[in-house]
C-alpha positions in Angstrom: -18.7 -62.3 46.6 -16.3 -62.4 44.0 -15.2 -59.4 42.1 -16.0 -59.5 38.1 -13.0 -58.2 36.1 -13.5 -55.9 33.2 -12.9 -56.8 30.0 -9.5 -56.0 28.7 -9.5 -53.0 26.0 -9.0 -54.2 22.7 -5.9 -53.4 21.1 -4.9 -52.2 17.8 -1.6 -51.6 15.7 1.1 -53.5 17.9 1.3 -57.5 17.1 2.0 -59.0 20.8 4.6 -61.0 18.8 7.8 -59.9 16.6 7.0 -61.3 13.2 10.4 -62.9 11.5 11.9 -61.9 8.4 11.0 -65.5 7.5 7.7 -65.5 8.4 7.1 -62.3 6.2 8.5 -63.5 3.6 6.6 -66.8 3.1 3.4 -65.2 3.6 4.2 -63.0 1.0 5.2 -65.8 -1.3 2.0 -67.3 -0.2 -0.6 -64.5 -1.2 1.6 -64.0 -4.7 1.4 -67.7 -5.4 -3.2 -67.1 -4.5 -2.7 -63.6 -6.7 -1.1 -65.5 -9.8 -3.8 -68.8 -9.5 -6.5 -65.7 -8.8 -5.3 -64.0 -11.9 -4.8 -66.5 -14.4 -8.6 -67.9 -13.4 -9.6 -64.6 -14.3 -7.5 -64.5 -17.1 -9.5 -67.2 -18.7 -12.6 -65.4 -17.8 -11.7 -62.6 -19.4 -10.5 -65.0 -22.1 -14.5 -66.4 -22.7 -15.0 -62.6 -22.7 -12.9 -61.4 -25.0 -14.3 -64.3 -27.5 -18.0 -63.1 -26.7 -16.5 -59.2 -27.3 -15.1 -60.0 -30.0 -18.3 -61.6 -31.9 -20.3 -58.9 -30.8 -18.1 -56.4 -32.0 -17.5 -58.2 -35.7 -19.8 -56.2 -38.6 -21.7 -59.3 -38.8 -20.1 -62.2 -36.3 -22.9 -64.1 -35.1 -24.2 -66.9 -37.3 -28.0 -64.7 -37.6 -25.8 -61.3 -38.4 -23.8 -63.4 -41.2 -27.3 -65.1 -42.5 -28.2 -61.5 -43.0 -25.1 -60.3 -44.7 -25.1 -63.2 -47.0 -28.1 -62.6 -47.7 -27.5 -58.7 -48.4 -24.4 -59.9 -50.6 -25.5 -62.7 -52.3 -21.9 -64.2 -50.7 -23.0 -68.1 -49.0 -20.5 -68.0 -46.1 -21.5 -71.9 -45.9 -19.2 -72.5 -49.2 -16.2 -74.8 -48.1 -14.0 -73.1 -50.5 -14.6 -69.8 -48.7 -16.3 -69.8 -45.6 -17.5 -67.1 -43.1 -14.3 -65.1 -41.6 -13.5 -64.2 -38.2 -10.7 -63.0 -36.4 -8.3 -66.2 -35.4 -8.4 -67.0 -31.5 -6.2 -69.0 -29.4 -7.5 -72.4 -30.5 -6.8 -74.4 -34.3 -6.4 -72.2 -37.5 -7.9 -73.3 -40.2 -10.1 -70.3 -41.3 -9.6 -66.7 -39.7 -8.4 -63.4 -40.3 -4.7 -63.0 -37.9 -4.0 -59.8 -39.0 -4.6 -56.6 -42.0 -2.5 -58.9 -44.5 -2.6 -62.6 -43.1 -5.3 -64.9 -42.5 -5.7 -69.0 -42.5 -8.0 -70.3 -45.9 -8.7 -73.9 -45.6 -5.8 -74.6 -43.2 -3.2 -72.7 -45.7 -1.8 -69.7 -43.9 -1.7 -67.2 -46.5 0.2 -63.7 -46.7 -1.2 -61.0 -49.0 1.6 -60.3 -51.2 0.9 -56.9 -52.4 0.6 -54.6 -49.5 2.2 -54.2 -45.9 -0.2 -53.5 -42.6 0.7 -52.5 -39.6 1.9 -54.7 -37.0 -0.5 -55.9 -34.1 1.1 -58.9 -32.8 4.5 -56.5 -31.6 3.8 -52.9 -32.9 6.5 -50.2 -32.2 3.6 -48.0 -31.0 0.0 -47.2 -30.1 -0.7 -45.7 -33.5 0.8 -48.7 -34.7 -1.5 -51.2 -33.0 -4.7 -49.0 -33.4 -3.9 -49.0 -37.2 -3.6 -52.5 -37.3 -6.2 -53.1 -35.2 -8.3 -50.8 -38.0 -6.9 -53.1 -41.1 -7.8 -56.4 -39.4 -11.5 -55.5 -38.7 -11.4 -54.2 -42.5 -9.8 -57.2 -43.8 -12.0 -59.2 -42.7 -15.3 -57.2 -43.7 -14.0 -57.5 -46.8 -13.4 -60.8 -47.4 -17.0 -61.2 -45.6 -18.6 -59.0 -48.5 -18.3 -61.4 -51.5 -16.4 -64.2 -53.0 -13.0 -63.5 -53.6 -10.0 -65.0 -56.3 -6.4 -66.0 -54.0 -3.8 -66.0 -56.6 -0.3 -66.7 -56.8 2.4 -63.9 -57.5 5.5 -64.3 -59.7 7.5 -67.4 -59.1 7.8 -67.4 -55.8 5.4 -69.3 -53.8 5.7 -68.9 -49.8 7.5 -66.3 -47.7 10.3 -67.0 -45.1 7.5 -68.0 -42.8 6.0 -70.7 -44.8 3.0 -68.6 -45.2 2.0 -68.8 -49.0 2.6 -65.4 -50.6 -1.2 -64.6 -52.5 -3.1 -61.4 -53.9 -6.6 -61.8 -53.0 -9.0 -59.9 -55.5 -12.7 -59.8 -56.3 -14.1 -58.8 -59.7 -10.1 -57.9 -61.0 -9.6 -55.6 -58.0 -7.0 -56.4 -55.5 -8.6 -55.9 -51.7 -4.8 -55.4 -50.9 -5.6 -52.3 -52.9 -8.8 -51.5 -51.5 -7.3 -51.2 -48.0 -4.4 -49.3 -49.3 -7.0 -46.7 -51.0 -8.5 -46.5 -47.1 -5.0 -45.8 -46.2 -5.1 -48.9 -44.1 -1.8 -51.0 -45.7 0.6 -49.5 -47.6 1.5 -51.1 -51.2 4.5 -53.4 -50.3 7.9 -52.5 -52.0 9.4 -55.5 -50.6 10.8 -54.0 -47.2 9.1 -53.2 -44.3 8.9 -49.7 -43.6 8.1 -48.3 -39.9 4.7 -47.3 -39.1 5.6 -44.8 -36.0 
């Protein structure tokens, strides 16, 4: 009769090999280069959304909420000359809000000439960014509410940028003025002054 063995104990904690510097190293590249394709799949996830977030969180963003406020307003977001507003995304500009004093009308980027918000796209702080965040989502509703006049201001016509430098008003009053009295933009006095 032979004798049965007993199965060996498992082990834990102690490789039976020495793992080389090399070897560590490219399996660490390895699981980086997974954690960056992982993350940027994500990334575009998160992307589709933001996008959904972002409608949802608009005053009146999807196409039944903006029937609704154009039909509260009197304001027919399905005029060419000024249609429905939102916030700009990744994609083509031709009509969107960018930021508390700069949107796209028609596929003419357009800066409002008479006041100053605060930054979003590089802000010098969080108070900064939640400010601007506050003036864009403003902006917008505002230019949402009603038609609106985009005029031109002295003799010059477009800003370092090439963005056209306009006041945007409805019924004589500037909405560069209406955010200003929310204390959302200041009134610009042609320098940029820090928000922080």
């Amino acid at each position: 009769m032979r004798k049965r063995k007993s199965p060996k104990p498992a082990r834990f904690g102690k490789p039976k090999r020495k793992l080389s510097a090399p070897l560590v190293i490219g399996g660490a590249v390895a699981m980086g280069i997974g954690a960056a394709f992982l993350w940027s799949v994500a990334d575009l996830d998160s992307g589709a959304a933001a996008e959904q977030e972002k409608i949802t969180f608009m005053s009146h963003g999807t196409a039944q909420e903006a029937a609704a406020a154009s039909a509260q307003t009197g304001f027919a977001s399905g005029d060419p000359a000024q249609p429905y507003l939102e916030l700009c995304g990744d994609g083509p500009r031709r009509n969107c809000v960018v930021d508390g004093d700069t949107l796209w009308l028609n596929g003419d980027k357009i800066r409002v000439a008479d006041i100053d918000t605060p930054e979003i796209g590089s802000p010098q702080c969080d108070y900064e960014y939640d400010l601007g965040m506050q003036a864009t989502y403003r902006f917008r509703d505002l230019l949402n509410e009603g038609p609106f006049a985009v005029q031109g201001i002295g003799e010059r016509d477009s800003d370092q940028y090439g963005r056209k430098l306009r006041v945007i008003t409805r019924n004589g009053r500037s909405i560069g003025d209406m955010l200003v009295s929310e204390g959302l933009a200041r009134t610009w006095t042609g320098r940029r002054e820090p928000w922080c």
